[in-house]
Backbone bond lengths (Angstrom), bond angles and torsions (degrees), N, CA, C in turn:
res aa  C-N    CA-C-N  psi(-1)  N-CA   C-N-CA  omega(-1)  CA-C   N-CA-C  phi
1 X - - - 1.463 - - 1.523 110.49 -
2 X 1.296 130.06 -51.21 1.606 134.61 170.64 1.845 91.29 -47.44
3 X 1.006 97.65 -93.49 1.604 101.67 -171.83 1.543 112.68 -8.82
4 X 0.938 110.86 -65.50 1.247 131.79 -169.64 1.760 101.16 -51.21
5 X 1.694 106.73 -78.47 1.670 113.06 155.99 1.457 118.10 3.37
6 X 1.661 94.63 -86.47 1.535 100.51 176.07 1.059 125.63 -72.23
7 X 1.404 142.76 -15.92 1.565 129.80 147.10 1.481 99.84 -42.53
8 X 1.369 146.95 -77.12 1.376 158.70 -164.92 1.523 106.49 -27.58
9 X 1.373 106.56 -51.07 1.384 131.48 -167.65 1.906 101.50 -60.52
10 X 1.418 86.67 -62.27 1.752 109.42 -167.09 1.623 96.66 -56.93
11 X 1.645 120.13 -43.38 1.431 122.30 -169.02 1.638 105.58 -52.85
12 X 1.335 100.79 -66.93 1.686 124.96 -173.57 1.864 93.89 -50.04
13 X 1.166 117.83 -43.58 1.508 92.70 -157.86 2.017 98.92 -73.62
14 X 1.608 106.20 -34.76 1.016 97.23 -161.57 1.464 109.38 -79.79
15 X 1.226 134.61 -10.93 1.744 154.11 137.83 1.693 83.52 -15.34
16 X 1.236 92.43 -91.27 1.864 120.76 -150.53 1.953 88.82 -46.34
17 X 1.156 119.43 -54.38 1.731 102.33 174.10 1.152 119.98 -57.59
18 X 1.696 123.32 -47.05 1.393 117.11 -170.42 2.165 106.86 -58.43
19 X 1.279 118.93 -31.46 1.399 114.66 -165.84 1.753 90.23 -103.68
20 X 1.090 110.78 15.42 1.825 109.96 145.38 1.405 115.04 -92.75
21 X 1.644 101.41 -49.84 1.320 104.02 171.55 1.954 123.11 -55.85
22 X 1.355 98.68 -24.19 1.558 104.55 -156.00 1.622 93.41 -71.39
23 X 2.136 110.59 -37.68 1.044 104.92 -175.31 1.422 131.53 -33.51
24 X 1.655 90.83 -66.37 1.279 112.83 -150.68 1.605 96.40 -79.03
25 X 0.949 151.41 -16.81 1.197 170.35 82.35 1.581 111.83 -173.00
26 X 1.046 119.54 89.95 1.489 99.12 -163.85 1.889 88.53 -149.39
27 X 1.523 112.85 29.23 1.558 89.29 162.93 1.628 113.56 -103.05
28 X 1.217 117.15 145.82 1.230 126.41 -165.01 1.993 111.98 -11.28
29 X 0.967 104.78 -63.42 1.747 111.49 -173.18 1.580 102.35 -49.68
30 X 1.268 110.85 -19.06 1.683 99.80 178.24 1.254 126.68 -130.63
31 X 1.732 100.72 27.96 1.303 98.67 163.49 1.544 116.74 -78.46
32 X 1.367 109.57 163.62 1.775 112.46 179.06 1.791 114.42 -110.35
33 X 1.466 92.26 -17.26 1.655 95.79 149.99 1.945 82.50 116.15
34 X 1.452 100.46 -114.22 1.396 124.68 -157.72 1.662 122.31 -84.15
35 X 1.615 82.84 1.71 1.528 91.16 -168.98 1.807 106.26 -104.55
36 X 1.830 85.20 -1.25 2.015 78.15 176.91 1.603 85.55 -154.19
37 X 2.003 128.09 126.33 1.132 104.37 149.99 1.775 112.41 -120.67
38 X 1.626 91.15 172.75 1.972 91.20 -161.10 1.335 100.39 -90.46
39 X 1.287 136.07 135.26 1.571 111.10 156.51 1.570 93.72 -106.87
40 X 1.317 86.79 152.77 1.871 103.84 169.36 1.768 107.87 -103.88
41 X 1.483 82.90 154.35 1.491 95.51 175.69 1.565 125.61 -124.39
42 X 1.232 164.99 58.79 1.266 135.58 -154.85 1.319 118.59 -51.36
43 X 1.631 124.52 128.04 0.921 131.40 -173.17 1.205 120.78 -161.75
44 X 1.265 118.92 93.08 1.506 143.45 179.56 1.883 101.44 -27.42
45 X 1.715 104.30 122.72 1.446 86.89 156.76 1.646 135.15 -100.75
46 X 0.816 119.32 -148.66 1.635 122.60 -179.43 1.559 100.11 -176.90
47 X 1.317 107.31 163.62 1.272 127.46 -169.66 1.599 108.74 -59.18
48 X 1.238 108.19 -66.50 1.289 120.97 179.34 2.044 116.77 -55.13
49 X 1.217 99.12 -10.48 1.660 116.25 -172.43 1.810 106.45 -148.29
50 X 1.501 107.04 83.66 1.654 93.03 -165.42 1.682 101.97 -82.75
51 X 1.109 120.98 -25.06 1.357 129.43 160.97 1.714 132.93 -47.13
52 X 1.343 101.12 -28.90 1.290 116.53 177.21 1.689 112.10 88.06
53 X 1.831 106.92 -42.88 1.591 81.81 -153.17 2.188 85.02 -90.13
54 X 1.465 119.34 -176.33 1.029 118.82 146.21 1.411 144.42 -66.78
55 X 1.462 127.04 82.16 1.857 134.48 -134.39 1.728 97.23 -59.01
56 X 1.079 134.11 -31.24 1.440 127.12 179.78 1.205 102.64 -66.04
57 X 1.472 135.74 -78.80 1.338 128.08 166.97 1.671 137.16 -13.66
58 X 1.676 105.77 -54.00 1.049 126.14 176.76 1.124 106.14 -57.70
59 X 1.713 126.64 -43.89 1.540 120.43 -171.43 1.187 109.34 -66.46
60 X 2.015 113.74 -54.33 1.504 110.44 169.78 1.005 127.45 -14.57
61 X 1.427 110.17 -82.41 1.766 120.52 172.89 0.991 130.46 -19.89
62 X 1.370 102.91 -64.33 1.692 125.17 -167.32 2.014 100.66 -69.84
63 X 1.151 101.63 -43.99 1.776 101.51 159.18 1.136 126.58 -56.34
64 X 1.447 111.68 -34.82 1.465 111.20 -148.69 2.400 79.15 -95.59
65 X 1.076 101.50 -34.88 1.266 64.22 -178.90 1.715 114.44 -118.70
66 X 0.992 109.61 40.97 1.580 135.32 157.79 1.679 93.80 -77.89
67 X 1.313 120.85 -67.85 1.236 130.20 -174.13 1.573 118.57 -45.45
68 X 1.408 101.64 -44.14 1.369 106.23 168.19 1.550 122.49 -79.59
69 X 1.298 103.03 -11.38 1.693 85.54 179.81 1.729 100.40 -91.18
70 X 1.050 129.63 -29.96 1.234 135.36 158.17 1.449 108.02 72.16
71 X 1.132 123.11 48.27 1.569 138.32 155.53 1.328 136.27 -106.00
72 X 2.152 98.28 -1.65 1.218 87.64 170.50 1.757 106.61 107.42
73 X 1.776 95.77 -45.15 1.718 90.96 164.79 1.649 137.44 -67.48
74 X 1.389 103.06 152.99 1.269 84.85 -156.05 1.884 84.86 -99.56
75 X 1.498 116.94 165.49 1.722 126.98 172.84 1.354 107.23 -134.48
76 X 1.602 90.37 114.08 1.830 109.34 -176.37 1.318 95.07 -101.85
77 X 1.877 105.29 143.50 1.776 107.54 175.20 1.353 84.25 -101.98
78 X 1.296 94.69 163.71 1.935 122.35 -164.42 1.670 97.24 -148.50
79 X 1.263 102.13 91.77 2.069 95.19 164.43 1.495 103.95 -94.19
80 X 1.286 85.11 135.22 1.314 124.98 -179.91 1.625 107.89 -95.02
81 X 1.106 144.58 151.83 1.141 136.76 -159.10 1.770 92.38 -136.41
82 X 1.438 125.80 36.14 1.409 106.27 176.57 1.478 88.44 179.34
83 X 1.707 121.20 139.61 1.351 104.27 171.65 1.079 112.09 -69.59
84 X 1.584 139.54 -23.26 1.192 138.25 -159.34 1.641 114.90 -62.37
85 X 1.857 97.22 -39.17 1.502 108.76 173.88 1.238 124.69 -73.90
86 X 1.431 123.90 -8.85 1.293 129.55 158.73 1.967 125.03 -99.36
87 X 1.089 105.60 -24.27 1.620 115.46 130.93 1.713 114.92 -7.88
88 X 1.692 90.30 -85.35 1.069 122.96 -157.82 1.796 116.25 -61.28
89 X 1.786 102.08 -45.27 1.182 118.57 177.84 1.231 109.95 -71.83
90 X 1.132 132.69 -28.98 1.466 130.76 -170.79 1.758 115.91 -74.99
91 X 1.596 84.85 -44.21 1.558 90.97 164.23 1.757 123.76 -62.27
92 X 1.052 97.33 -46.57 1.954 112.50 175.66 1.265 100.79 -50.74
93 X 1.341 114.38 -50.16 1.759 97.01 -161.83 1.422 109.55 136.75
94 X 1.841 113.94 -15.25 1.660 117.56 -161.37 1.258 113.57 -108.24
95 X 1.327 99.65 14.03 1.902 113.93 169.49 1.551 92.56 -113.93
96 X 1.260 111.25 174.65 1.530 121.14 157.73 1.620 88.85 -144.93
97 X 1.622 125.12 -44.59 1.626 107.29 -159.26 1.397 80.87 -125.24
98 X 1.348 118.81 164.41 1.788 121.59 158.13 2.040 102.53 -152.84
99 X 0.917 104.03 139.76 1.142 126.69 -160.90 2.041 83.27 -95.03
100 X 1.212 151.50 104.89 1.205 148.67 -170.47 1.333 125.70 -148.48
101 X 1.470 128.38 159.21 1.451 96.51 173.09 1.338 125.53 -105.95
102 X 1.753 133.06 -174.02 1.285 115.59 -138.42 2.006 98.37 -76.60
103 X 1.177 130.43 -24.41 1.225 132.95 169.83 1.748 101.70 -37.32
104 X 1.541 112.64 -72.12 1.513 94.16 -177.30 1.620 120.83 -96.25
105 X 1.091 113.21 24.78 1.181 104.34 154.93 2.305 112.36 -79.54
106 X 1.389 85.48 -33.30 1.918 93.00 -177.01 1.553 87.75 -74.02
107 X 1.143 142.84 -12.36 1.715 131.27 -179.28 1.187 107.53 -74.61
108 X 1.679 94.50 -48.76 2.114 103.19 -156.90 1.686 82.26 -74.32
109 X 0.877 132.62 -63.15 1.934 139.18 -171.86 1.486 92.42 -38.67
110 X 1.322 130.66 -62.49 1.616 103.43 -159.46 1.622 98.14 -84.13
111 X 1.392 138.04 -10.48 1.244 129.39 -169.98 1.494 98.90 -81.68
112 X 1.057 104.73 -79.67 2.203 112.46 -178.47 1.408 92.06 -113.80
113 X 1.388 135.60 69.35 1.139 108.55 145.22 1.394 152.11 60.17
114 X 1.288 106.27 28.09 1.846 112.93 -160.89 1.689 92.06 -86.36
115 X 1.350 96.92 150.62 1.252 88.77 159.29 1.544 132.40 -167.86
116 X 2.039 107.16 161.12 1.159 115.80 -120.53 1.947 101.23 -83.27
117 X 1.761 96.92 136.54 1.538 86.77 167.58 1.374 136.37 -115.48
118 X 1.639 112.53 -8.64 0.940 132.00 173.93 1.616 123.02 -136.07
119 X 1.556 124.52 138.74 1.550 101.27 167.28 1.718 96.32 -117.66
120 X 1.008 90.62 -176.17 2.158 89.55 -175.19 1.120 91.08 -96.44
121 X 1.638 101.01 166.33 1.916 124.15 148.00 1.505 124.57 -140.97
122 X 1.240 100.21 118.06 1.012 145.12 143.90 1.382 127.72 -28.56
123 X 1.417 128.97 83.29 1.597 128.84 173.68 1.642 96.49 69.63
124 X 1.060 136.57 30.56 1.246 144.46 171.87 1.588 93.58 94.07
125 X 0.678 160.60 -44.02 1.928 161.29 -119.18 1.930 91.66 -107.33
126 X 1.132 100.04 141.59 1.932 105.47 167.14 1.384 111.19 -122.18
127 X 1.226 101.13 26.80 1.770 108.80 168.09 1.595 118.60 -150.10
128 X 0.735 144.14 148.41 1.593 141.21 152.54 1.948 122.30 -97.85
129 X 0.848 105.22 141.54 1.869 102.63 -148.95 1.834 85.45 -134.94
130 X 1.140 98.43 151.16 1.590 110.60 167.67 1.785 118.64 -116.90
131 X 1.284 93.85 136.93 1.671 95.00 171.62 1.435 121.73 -102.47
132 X 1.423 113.35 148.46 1.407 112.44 160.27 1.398 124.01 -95.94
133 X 1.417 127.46 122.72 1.194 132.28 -146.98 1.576 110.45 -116.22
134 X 1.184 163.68 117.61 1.159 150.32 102.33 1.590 144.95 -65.06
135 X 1.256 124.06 -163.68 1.233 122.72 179.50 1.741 120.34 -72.68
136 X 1.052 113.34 136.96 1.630 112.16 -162.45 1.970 104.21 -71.23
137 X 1.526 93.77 -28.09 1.624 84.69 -165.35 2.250 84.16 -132.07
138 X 1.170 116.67 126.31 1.220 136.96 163.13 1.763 96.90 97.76
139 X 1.312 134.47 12.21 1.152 125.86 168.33 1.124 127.62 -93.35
140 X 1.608 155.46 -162.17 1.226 138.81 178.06 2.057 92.41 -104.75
141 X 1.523 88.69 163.45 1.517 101.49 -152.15 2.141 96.57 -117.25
142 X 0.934 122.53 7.96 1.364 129.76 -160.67 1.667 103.40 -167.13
143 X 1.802 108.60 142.28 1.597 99.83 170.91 1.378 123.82 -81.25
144 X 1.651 122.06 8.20 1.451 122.90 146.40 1.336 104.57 -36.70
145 X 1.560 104.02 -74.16 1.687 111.63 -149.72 1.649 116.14 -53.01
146 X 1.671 114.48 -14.11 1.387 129.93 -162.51 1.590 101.90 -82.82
147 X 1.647 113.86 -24.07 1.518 104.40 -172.04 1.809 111.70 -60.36
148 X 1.388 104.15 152.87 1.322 113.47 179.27 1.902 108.23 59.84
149 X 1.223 125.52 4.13 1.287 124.66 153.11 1.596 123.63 -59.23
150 X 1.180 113.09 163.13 1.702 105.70 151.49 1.437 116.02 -106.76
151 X 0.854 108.15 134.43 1.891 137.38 178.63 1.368 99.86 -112.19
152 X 1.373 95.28 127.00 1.447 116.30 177.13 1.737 113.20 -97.83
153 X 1.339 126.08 155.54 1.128 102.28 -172.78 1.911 81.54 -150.42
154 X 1.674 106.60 166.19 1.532 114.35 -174.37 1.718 123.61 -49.30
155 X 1.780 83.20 -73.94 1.561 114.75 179.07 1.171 113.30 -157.78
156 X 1.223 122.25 134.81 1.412 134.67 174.51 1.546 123.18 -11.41
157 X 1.715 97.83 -58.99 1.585 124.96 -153.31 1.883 94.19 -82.35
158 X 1.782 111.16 -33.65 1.326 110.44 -164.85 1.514 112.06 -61.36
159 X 1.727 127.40 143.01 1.083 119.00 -154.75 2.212 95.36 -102.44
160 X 1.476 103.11 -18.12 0.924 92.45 157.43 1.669 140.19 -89.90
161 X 1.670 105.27 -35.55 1.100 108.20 176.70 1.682 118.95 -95.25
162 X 1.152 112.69 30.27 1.357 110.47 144.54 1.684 115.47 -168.04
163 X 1.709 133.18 -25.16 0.982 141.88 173.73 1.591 109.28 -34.03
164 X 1.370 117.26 -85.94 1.446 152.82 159.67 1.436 125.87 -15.93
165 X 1.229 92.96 -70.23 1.795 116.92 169.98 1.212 103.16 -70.63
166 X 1.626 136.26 -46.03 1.249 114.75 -161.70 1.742 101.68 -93.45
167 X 1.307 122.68 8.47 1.391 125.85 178.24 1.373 102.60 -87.14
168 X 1.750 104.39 -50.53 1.586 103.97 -179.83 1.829 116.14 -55.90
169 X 1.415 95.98 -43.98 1.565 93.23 179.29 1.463 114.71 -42.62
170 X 1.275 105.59 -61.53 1.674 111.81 -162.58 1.687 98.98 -77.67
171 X 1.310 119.05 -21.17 1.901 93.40 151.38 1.130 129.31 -70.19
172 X 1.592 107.19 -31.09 1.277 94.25 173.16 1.665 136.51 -87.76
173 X 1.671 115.19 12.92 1.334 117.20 147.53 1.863 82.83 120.75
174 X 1.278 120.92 8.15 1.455 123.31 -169.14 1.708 120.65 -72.56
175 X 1.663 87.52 -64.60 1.367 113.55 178.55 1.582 106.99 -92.18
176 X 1.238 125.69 149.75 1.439 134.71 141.21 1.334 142.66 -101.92
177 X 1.372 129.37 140.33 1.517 108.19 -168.95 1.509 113.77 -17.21
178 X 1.307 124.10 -68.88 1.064 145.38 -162.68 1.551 115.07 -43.47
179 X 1.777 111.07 -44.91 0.969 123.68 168.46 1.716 134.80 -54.51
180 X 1.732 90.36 -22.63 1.542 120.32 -156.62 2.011 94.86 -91.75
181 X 1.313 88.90 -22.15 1.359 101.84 -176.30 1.605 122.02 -83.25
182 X 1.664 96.01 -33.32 1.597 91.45 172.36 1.676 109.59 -114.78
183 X 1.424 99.42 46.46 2.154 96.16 171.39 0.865 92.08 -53.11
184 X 1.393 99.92 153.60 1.342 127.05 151.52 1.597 117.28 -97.93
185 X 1.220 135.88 160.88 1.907 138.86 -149.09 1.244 95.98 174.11
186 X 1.637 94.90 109.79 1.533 118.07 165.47 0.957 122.36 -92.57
187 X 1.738 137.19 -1.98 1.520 136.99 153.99 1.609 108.57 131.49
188 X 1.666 103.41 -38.76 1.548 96.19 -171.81 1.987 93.43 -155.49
189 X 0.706 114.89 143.82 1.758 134.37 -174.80 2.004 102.72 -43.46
190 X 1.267 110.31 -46.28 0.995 107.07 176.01 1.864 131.33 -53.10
191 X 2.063 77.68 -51.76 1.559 89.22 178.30 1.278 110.05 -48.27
192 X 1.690 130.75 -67.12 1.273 137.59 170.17 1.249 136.57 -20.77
193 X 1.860 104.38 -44.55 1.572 96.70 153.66 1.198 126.86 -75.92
194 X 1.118 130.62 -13.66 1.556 135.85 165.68 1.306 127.69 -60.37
195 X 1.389 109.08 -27.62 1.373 111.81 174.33 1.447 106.16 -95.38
196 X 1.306 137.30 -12.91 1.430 139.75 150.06 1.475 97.27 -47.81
197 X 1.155 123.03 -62.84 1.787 120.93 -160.22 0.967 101.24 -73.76
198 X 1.599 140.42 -10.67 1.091 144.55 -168.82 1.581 108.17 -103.92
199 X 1.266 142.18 -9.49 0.986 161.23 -34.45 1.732 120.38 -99.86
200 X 1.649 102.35 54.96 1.307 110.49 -177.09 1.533 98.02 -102.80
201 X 1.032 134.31 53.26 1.525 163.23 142.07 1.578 123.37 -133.12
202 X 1.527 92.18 141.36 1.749 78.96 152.28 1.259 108.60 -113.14
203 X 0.899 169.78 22.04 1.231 157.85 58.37 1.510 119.05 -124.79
204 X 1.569 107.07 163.11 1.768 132.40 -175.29 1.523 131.10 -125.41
205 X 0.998 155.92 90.06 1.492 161.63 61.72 1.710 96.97 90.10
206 X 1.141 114.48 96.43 1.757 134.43 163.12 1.423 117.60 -130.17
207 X 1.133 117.60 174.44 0.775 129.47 -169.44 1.714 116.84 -82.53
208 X 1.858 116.10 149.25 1.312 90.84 -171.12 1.544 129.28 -64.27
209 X 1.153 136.98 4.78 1.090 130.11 -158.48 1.430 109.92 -120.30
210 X 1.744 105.75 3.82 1.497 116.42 -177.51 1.622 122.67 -69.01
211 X 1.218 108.26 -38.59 1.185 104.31 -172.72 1.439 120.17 -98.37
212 X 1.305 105.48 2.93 1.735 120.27 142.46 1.377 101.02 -54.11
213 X 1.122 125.98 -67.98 1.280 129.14 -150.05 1.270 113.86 -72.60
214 X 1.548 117.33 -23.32 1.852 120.40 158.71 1.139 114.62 -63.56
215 X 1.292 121.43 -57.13 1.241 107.72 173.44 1.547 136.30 -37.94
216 X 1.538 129.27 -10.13 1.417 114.01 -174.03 1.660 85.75 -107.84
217 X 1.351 135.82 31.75 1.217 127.57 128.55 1.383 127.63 -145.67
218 X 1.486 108.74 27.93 1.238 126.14 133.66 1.074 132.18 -107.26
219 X 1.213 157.86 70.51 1.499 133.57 -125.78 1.903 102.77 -77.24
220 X 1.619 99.84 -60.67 1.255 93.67 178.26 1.443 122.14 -76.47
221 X 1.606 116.83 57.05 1.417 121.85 168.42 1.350 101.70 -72.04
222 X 1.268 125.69 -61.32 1.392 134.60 -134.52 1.636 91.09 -102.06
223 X 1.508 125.79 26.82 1.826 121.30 150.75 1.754 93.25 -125.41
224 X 1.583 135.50 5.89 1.158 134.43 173.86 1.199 119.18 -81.19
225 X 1.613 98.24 -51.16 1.209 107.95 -162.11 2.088 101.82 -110.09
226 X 1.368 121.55 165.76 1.457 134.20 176.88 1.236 122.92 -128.37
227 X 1.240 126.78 121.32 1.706 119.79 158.86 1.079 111.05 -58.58
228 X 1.553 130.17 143.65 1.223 120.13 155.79 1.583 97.34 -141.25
229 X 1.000 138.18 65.26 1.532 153.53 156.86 1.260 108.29 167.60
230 X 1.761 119.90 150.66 1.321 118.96 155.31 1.664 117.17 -144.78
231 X 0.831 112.29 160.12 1.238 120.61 -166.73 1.511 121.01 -72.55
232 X 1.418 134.76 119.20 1.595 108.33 172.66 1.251 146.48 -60.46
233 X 1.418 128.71 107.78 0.874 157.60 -126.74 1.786 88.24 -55.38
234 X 1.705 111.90 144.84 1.573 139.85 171.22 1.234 102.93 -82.00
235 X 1.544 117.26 139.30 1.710 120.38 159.98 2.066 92.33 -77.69
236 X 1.028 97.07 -176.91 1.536 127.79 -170.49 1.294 114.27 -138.25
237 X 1.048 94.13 -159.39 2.026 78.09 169.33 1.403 144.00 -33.55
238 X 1.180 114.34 154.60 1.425 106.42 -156.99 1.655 122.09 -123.64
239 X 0.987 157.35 166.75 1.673 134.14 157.52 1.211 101.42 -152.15
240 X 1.185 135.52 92.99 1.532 164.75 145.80 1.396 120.63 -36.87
241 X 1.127 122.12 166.22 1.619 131.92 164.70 1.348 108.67 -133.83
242 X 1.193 124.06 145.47 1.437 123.46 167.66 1.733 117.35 -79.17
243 X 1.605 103.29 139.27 1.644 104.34 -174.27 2.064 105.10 -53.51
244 X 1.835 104.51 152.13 0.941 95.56 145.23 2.144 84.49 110.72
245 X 1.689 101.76 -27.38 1.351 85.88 176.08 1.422 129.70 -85.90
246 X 1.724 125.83 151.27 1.373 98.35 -158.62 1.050 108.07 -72.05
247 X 2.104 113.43 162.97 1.603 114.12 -175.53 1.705 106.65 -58.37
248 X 1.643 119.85 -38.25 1.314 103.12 -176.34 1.421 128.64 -58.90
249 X 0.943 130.62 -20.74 1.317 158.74 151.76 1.349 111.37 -50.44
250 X 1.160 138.61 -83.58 1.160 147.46 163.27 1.855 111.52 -21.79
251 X 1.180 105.51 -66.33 1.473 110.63 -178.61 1.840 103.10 -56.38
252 X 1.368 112.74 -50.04 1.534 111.46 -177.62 2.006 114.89 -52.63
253 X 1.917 95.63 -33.74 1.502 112.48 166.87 1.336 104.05 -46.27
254 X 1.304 118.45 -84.51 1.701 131.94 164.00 1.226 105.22 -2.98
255 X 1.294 126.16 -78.09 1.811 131.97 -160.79 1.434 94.19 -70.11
256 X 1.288 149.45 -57.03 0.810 132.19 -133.18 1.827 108.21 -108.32
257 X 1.422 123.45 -6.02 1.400 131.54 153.11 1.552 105.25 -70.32
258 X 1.683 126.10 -40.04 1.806 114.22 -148.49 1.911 73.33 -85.15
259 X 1.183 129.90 -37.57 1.463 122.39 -179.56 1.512 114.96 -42.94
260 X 1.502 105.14 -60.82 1.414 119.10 -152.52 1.908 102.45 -73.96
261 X 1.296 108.65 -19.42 1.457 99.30 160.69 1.629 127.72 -118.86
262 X 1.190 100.96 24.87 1.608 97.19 -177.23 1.396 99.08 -86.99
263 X 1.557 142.33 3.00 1.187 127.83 -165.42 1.776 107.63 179.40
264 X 1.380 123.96 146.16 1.194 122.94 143.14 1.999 90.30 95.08
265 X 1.329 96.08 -161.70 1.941 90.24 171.56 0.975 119.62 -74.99
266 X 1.092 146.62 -0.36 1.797 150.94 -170.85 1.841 86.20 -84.84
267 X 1.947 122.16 -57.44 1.228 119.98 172.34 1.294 118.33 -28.63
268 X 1.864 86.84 -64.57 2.038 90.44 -157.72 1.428 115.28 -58.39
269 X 2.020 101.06 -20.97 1.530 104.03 -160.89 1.868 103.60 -77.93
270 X 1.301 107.17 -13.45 1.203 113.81 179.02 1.356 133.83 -86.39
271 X 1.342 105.12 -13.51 1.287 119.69 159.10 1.302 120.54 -77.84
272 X 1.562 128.71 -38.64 1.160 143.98 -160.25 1.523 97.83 -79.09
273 X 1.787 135.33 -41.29 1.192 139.75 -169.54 1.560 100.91 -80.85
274 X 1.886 106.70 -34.94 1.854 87.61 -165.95 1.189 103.72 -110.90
275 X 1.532 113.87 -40.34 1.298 121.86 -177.94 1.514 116.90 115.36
276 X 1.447 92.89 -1.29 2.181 97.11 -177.52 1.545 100.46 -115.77
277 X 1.623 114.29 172.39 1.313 125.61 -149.06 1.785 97.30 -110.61
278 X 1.101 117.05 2.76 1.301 112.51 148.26 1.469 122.35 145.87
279 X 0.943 139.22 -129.89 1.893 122.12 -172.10 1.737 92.47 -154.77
280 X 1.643 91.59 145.86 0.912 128.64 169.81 1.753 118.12 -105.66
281 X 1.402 123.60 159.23 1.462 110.23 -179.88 1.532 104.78 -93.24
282 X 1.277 127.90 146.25 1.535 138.20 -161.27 1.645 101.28 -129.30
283 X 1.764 98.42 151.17 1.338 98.22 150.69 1.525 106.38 -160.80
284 X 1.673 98.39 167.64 1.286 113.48 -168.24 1.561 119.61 -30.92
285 X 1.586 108.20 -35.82 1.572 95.93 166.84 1.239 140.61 -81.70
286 X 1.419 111.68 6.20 1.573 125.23 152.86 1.362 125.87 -55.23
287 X 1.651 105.08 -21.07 1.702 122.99 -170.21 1.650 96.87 -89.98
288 X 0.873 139.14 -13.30 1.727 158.33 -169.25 2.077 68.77 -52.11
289 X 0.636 117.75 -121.97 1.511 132.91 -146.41 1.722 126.98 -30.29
290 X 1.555 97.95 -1.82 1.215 112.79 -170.96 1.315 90.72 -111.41
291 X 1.619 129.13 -23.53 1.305 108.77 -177.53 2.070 110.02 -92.63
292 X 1.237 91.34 -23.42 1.402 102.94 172.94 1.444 109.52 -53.30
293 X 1.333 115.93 -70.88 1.192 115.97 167.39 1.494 146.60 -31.51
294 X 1.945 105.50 -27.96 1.150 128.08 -166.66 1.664 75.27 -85.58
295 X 1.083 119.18 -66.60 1.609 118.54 -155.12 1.502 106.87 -40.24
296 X 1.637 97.44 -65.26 1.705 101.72 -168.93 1.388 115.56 -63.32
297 X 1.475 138.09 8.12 1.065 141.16 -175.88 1.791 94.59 -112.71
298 X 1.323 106.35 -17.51 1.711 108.11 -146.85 1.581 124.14 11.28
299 X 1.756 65.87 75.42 2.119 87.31 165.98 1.104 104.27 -123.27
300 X 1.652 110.28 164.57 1.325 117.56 -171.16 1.588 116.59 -112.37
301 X 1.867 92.71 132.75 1.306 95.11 179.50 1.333 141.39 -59.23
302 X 1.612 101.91 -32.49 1.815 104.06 -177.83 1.825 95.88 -63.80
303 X 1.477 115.92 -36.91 1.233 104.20 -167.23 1.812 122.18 -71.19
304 X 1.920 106.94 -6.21 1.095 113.47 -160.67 1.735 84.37 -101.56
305 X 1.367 141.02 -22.33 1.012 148.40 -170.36 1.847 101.68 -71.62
306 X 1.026 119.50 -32.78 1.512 132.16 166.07 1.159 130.83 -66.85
307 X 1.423 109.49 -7.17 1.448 125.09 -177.88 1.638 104.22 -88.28
């Protein structure tokens, strides 16, 4: 009966996209090719925004780098309300670009092949990385010294404070299944370092920018406490192509997105849709750590792409 359910579920939603798609005309039989491409977006709606993305912005963009590719094609945004449905489209044929994050960009890549051309940055940085943190003076100083410790970690679901870190640990010979089995999770990154300073840890795994962030109400957190490992740094956002488009094309894609936001409204509009300060060029081996991670956890990506 579940089974069944969620087939029902999966049918209806992907129904309800294809006769969105059928509208606007964009299922395979009616595309015109080069003279229009779609990017998708996931983008949650709300009442006040049933569309999801912000429509002034969206046009910017889609102008600003229509303008830059300068052939004349035109680039329609398409929110998608699920990664799965942009998954799906990219493979079909009814995406060409999607703006996504790095979870489904590693989905659409191992399913059909999309592939990746940009990831964002963020405060200058094009990754976000997690540290493992303990006490600066009586804690262990190396992730030798951490085996058979307890490590505290945020929340389960968090990709920094426990996904990441607890993947790196157990590659790096730290954790064992077993270990992975009895974390301990204090709710939020902060709490966790607190109970390090407190010293009912020996140390816990946040994110890098956490223990900046104790400090402005701890002040002397950050001469208490020490990193002594960190994780290699995660892409974030993502901007893809779907397999199958030609490379000349593709490369003109390239020039004419790093154009359309390095400056002017194509910028502002790009901040306003993702929220980062602009793109860097990416490749598939930047995704190395997200799939590593998926393995040694053996979790699943389409399902982590939904998050």
């Amino acid at each position: 009966m579940l089974r069944k359910c969620q087939f029902t579920k999966l049918t209806i939603a992907f129904l309800g996209l294809s006769v969105l798609m059928l509208g606007m005309g964009l299922t395979a039989g009616c595309r015109k090719g080069p003279d229009r491409l779609v990017l998708g977006i996931v983008a949650p709606s709300s009442p006040a925004n049933p569309g999801g993305l912000p429509r002034e912005q969206s046009e910017e963009l889609s102008q600003a780098i229509a303008d830059a590719l300068a052939t004349g094609t035109r680039i329609e945004v398409f929110p998608f309300s699920t990664a799965a449905e942009l998954i799906r489209a990219l493979g079909a044929g009814h995406a060409d670009i999607a703006i996504c994050s790095a979870y489904t960009y590693v989905a659409t890549h191992d399913a059909s092949g999309a592939q990746v051309l940009f990831k964002t940055i963020i405060r200058g940085r094009d990754g976000t990385w997690s540290d493992i943190v303990a006490l600066a003076t009586g804690g262990p100083r190396s992730l030798e010294q951490l085996k058979g410790k307890t490590i505290g970690f945020s929340d389960p679901a968090s990709p920094w404070g426990y996904l990441f870190p607890a993947a790196y640990l157990a590659e790096n010979g730290v954790l064992t299944p077993e270990d992975l089995g009895r974390a301990v999770f204090l709710g939020d990154e902060q709490a966790a370092l607190r109970a390090v300073l407190e010293g009912r840890l020996v140390a816990t795994a946040c994110s890098g920018e956490a223990l900046a962030l104790l400090t402005q109400s701890v002040p002397d957190a950050g001469a208490l406490l020490a990193v002594i490992a960190s994780t290699p740094p995660v892409p974030g956002t993502t901007v893809v192509v779907r397999a199958g488009l030609d490379s000349d094309l593709v490369d003109k894609i390239k020039l004419a997105i790093a154009t359309a936001v390095s400056g002017g409204d194509g910028r502002k509009a790009w901040r306003a849709i993702t929220g980062t300060d602009g793109v860097v060029e990416a490749t598939d081996s930047d995704y190395e750590v997200i799939r590593k991670m998926v393995a040694t956890l053996g979790l699943d990506i389409a399902v982590l792409a939904e998050q």
